[in-house]
KEZARO-99069 format. One record per residue (C-alpha): residue number from 1; residue in one letter; x, y, z. Coordinates in Angstrom, 3 decimals. Layout:
! residues N
num:NUM, residu:a, u:X, v:Y, w:Z
...
! end
This chain:
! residues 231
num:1, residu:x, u:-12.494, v:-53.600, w:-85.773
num:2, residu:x, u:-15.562, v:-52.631, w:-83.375
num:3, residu:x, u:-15.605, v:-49.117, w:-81.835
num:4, residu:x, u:-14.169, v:-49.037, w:-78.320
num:5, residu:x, u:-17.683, v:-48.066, w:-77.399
num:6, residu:x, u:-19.262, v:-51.175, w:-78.736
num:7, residu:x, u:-20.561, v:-53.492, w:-75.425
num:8, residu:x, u:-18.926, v:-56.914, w:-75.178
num:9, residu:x, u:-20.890, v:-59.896, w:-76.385
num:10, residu:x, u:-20.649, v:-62.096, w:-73.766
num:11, residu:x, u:-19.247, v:-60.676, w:-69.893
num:12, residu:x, u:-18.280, v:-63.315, w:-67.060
num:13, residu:x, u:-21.484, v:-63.422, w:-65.144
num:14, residu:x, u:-22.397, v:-64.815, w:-62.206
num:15, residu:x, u:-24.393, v:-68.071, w:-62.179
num:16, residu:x, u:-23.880, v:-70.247, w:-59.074
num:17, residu:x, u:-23.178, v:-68.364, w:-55.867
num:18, residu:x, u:-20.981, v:-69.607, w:-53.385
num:19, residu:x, u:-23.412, v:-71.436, w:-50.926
num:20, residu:x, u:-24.705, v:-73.300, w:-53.985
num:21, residu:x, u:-20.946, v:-74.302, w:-54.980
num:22, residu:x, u:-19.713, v:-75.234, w:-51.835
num:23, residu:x, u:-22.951, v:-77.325, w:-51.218
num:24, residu:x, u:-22.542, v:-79.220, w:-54.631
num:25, residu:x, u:-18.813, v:-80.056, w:-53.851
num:26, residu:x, u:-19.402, v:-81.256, w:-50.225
num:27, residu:x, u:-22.757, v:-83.269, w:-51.284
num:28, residu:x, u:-20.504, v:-84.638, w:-53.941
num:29, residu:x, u:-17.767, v:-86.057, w:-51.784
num:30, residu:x, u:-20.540, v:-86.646, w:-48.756
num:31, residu:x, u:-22.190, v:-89.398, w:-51.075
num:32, residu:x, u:-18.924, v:-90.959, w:-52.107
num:33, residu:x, u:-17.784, v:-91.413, w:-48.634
num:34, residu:x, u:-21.180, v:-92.845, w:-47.689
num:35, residu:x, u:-21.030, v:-95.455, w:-50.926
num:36, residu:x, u:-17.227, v:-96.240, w:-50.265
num:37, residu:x, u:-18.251, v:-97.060, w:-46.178
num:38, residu:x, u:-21.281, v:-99.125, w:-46.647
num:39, residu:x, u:-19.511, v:-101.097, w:-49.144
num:40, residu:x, u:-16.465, v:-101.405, w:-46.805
num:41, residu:x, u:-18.467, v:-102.227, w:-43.983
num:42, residu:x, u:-17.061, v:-102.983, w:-40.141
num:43, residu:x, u:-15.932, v:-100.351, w:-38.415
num:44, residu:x, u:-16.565, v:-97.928, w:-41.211
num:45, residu:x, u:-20.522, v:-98.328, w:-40.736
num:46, residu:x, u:-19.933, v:-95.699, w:-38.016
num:47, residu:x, u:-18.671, v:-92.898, w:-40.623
num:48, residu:x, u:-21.691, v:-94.212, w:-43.161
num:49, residu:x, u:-24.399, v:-93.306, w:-40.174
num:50, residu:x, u:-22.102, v:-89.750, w:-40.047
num:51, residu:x, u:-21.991, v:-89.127, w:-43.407
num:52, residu:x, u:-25.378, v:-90.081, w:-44.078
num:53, residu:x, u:-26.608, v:-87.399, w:-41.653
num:54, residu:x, u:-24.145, v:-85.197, w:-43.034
num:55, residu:x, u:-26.278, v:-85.687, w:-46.839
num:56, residu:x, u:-29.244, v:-84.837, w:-44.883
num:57, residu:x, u:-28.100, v:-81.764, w:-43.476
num:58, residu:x, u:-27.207, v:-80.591, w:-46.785
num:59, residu:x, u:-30.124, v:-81.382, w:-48.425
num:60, residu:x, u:-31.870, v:-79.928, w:-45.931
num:61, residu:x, u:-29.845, v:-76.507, w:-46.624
num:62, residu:x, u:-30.416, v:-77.155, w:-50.604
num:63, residu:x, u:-34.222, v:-76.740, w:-49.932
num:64, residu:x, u:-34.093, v:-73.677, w:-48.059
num:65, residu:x, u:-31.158, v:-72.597, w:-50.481
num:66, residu:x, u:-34.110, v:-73.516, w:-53.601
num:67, residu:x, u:-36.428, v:-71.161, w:-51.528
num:68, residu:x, u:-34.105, v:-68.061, w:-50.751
num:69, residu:x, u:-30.956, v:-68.690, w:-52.216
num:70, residu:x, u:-28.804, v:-66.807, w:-55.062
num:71, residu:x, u:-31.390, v:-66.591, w:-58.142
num:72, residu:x, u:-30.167, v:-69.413, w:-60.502
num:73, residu:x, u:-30.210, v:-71.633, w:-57.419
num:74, residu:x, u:-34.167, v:-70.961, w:-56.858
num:75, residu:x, u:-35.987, v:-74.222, w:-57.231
num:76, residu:x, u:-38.179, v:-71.234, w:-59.337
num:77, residu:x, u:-35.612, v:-70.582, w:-61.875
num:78, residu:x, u:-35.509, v:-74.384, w:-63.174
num:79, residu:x, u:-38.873, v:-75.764, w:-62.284
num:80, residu:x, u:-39.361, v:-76.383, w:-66.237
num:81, residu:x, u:-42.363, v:-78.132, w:-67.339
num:82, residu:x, u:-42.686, v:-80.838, w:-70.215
num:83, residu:x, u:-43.505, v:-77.917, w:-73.081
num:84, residu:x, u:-40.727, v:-76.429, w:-72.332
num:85, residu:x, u:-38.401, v:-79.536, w:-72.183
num:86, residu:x, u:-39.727, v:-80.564, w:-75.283
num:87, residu:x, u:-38.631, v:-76.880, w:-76.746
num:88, residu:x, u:-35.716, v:-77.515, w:-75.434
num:89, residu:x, u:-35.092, v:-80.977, w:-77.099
num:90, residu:x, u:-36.401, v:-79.063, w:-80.968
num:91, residu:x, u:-34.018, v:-75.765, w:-80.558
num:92, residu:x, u:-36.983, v:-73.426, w:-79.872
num:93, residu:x, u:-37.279, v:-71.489, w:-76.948
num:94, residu:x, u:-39.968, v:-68.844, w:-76.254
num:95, residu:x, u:-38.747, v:-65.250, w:-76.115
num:96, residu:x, u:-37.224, v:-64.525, w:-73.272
num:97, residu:x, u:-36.791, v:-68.005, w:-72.216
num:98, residu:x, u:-33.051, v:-68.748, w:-71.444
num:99, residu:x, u:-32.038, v:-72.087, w:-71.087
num:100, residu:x, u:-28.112, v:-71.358, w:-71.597
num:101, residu:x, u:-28.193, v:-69.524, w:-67.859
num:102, residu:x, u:-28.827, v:-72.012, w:-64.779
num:103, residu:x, u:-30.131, v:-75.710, w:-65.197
num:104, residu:x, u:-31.803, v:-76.308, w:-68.765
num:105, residu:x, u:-34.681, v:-78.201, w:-68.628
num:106, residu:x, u:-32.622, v:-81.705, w:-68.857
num:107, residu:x, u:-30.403, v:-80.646, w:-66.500
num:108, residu:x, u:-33.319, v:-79.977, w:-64.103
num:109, residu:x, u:-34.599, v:-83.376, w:-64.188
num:110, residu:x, u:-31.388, v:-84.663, w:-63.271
num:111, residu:x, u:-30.963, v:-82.280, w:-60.531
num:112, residu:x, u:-34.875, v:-83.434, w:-59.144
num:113, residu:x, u:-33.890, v:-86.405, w:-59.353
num:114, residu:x, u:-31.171, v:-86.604, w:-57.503
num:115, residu:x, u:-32.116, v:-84.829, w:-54.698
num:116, residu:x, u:-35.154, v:-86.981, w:-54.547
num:117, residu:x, u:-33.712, v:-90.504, w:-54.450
num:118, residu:x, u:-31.124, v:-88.882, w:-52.416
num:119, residu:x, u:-33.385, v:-87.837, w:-49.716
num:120, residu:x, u:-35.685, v:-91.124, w:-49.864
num:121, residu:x, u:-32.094, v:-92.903, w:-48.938
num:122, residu:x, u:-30.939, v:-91.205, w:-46.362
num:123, residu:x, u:-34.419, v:-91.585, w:-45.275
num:124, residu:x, u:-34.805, v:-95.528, w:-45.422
num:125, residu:x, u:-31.446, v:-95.673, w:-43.967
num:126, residu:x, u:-32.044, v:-93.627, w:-40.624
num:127, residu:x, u:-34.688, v:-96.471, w:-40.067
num:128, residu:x, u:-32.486, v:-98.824, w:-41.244
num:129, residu:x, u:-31.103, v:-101.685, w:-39.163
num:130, residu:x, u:-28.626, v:-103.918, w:-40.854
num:131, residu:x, u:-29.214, v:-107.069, w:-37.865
num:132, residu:x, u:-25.436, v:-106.801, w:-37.041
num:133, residu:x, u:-24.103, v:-103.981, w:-36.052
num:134, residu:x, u:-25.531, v:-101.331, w:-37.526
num:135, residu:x, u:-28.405, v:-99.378, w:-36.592
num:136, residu:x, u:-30.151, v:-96.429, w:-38.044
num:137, residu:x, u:-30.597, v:-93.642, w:-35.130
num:138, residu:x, u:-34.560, v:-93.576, w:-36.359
num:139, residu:x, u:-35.258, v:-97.456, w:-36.037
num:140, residu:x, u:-36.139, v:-97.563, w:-32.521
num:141, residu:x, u:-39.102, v:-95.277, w:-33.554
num:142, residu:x, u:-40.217, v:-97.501, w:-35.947
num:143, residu:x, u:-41.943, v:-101.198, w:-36.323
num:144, residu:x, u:-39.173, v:-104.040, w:-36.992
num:145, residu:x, u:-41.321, v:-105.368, w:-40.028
num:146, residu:x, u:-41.256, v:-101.592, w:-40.978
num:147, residu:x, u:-37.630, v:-101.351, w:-40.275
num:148, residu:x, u:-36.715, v:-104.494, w:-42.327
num:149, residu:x, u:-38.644, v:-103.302, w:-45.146
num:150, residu:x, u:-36.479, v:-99.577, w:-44.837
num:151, residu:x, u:-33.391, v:-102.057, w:-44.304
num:152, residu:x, u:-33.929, v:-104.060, w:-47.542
num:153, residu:x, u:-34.990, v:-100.612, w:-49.884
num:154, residu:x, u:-31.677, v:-98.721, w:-48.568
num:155, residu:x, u:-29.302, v:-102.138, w:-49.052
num:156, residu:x, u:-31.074, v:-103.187, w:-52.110
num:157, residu:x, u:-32.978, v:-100.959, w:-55.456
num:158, residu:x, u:-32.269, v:-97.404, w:-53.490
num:159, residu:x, u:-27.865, v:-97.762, w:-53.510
num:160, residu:x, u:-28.422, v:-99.061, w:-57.170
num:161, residu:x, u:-30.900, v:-96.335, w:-58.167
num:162, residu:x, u:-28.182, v:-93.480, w:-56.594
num:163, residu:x, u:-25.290, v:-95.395, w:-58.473
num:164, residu:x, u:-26.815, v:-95.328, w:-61.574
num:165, residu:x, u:-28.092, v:-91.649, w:-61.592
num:166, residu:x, u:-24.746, v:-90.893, w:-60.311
num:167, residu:x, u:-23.853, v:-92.703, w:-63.675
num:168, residu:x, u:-26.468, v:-90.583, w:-65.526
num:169, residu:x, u:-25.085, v:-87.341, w:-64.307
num:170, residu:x, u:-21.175, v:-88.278, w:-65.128
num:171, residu:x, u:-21.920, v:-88.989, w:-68.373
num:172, residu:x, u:-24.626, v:-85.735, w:-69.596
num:173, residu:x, u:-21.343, v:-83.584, w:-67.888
num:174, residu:x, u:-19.243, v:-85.646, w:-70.868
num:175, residu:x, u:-20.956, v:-85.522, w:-73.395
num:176, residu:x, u:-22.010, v:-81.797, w:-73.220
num:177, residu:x, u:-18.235, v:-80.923, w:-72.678
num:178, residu:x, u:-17.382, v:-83.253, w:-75.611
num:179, residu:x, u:-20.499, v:-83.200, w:-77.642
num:180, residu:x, u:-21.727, v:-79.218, w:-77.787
num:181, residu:x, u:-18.300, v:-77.963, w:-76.105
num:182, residu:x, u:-20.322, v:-76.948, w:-73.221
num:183, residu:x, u:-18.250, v:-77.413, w:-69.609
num:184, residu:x, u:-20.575, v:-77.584, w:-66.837
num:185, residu:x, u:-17.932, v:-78.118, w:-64.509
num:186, residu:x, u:-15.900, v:-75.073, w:-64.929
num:187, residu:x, u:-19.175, v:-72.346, w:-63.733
num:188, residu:x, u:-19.829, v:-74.868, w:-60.740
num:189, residu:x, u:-16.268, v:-74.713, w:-59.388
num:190, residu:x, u:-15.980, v:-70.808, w:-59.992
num:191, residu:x, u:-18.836, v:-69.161, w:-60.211
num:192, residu:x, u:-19.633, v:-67.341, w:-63.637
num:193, residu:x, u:-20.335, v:-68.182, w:-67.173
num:194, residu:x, u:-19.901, v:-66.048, w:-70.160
num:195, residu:x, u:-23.047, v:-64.499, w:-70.980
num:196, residu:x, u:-24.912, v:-61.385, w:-72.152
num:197, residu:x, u:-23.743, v:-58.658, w:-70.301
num:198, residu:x, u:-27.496, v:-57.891, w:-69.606
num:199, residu:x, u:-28.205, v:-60.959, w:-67.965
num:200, residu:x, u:-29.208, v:-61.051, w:-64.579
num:201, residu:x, u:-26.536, v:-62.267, w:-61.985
num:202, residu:x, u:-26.971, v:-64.122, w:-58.587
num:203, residu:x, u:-26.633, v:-62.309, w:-55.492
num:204, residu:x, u:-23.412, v:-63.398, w:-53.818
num:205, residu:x, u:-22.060, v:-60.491, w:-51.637
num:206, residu:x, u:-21.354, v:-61.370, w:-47.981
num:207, residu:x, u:-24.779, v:-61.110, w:-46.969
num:208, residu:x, u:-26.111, v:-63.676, w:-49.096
num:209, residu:x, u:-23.250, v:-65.585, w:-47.639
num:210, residu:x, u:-23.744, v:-64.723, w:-44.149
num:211, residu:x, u:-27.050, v:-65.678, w:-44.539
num:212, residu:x, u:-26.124, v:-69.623, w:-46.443
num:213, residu:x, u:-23.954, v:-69.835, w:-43.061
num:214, residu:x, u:-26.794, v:-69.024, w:-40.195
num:215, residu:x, u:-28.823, v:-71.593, w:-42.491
num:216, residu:x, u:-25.760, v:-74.666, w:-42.731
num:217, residu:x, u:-25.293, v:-73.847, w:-39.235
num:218, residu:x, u:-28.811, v:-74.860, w:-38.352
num:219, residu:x, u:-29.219, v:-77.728, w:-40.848
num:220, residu:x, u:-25.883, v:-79.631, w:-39.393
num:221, residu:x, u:-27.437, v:-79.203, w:-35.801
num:222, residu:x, u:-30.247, v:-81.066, w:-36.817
num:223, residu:x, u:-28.190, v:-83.356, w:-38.591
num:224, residu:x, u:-25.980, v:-83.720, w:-34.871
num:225, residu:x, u:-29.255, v:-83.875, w:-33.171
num:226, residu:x, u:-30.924, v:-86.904, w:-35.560
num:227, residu:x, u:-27.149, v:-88.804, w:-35.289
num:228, residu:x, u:-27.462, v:-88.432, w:-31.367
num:229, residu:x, u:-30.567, v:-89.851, w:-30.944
num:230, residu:x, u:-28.887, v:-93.421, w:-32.138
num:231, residu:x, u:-26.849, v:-93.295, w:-28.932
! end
């Protein structure tokens, strides 16, 4: 039996702050509301324009969050280049080099991704202008060849492109919980994962949190602002 003394292997440490959780969840629920409107169409293309603003407020926040947010939510803590995704893939990390803590390299690319194609649909579709009824808040600032070609990117390869990295996503979160016994969902919904007691933790006080809100604050603003500007 180890000596009362003895540290604990592993101590509940915390990985994802609160900003970062909150803005996973609503993004999360944001896009589904957005996929389940366009495809519903009518009256519901009003709450796809809102929600669709709504995605680019957050990801607006999720940038700033990447620049001064809690330190496994830095775009610097998972920025992992291709030598160290391919140690990743072997087994063999450097010294030093933790890929059990935030995103591992894999989970990075998936997370790049996403808020890429993300972000290029939104985009497309505040130029967007369906011919019916439906009309991006952007288009007016735009060409109507230019607009068509936004239109036909949004209705067309970019909803596909989202669905299926959507897809992508579902199915790494199974087959890590299933495959390595790894739940990525658990640390996203509270907070912590079991880890070295020495391991460095986010900041998540109520500054930090004060701080995410000032930020959300002015990110939906601008997302109010770019939804007025349809009319």
């Amino acid at each position: 039996m180890p000596d009362a003394s003895t540290p604990p292997a592993t101590a509940a440490i915390r990985v994802w702050d609160l900003p970062t959780r909150l803005f996973h969840w609503t993004l999360a629920l944001a896009v589904i509301g957005a996929v389940a409107t366009a495809w519903t169409g009518g009256n519901a293309m009003v709450w796809h324009l809102r929600l669709g603003c709504g995605v680019l407020a957050l990801l607006v926040f999720r940038i700033g969050w990447g620049l001064f947010g809690g330190r496994w939510s830095r775009f610097a803590s998972f920025a992992w280049g291709p030598a160290a995704i391919a140690r990743y893939l072997r087994g063999q990390a450097l010294p030093g080099e933790r890929f059990d803590i935030g995103h591992n390299p894999l989970g990075s690319l998936s997370v790049w991704a996403l808020l890429a194609i993300l972000a290029l649909q939104v985009g497309t579709g505040l130029f967007a202008d369906d011919e019916i009824d439906t009309v991006g808040p952007l288009n007016q600032y735009v060409r109507t060849s230019t607009g068509r070609r936004l239109t036909g990117w949004h209705h067309g390869p970019g909803q596909w492109i989202v669905l299926t990295l959507l897809a992508l996503h579902l199915a790494a979160i199974a087959w890590y919980r299933w495959r390595r016994g790894t739940d990525l969902v658990r640390p996203m919904w509270r907070g912590d994962k079991a880890l070295p007691p020495a391991t460095p933790a986010s900041a998540d006080g109520w500054a930090m949190r004060l701080l995410a809100l000032a930020w959300a604050a002015a990110c939906a603003a601008l997302g109010v602002w770019i939804y007025g500007l349809g009319g």
